[in-house]
N, C-alpha and C positions, 0 to 999 in steps of 0.2 A: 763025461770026459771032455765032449766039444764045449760045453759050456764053461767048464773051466779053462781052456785055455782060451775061450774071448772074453771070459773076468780076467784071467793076466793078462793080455794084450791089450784091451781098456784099461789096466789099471797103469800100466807101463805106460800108456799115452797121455792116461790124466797125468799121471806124477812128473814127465816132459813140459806140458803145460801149464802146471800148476808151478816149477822150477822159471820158465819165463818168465810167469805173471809177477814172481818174486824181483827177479832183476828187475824187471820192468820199473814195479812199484818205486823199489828204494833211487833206480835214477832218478825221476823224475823229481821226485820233491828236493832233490840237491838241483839240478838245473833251475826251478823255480826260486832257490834262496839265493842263487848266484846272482838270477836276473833283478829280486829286490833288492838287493846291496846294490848292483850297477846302478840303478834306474835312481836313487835318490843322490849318486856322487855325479850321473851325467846333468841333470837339472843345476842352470845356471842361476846361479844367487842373487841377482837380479830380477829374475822373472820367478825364484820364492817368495822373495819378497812382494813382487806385487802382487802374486795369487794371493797371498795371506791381507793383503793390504783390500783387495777388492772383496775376501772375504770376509774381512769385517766392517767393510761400506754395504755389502747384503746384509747381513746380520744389524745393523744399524738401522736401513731401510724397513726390515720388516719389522724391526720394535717400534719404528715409527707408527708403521701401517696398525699396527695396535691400537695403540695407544690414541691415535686418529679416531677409530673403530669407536675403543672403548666411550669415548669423547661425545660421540657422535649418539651413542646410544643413549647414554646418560641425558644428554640433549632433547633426546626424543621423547624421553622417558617425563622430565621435568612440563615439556608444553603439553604432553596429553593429560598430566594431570593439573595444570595449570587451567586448562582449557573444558576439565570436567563440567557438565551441566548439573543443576542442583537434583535433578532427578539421580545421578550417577554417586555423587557424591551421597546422597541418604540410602541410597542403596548399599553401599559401603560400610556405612555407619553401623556399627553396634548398639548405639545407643537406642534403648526400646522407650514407646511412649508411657508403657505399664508405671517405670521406674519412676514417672514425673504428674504421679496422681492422687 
């Protein structure tokens, strides 16, 4: 009999808590859409502009930095085999001497 009545009085206290946790929930996510509607009409159109404008001077610099990169490797790629010794070079080679007997 004691145990039932601290299962209803637990249960009375969850379903109290479990009733705020609900209010709670649904305010909040209205407060957060208020604050993203505000926040993009206080942003002065001026300074949209040049965030978008320096964002695509990053975006520009780093296709550079690529393209630099890629440049550079190719580069490197071209004098090491320009620069091969004829030992590296035959070693390379598929060509067998069987083929030319």
């Amino acid at each position: 009999m004691i145990k039932l009545i601290k299962m209803i009085d637990n249960y009375g206290r969850w379903n109290k808590m479990a009733k705020k946790r609900k209010t709670q929930q649904t305010q909040q996510p209205s407060y957060e859409q208020k604050e993203k509607n505000t926040l993009g009409s206080l942003m002065n159109e001026e300074l949209l502009q040049k965030l978008k404008a320096t964002k695509k001077q990053l975006q520009d610099q780093e296709v550079k930095q690529k393209e630099e990169e890629e440049a550079r490797i190719r580069e490197e790629k071209r004098l090491k085999e320009k620069n091969k010794s004829f030992e590296e070079l035959l070693n390379e080679s598929n060509i067998s001497w069987k083929d030319f007997k």
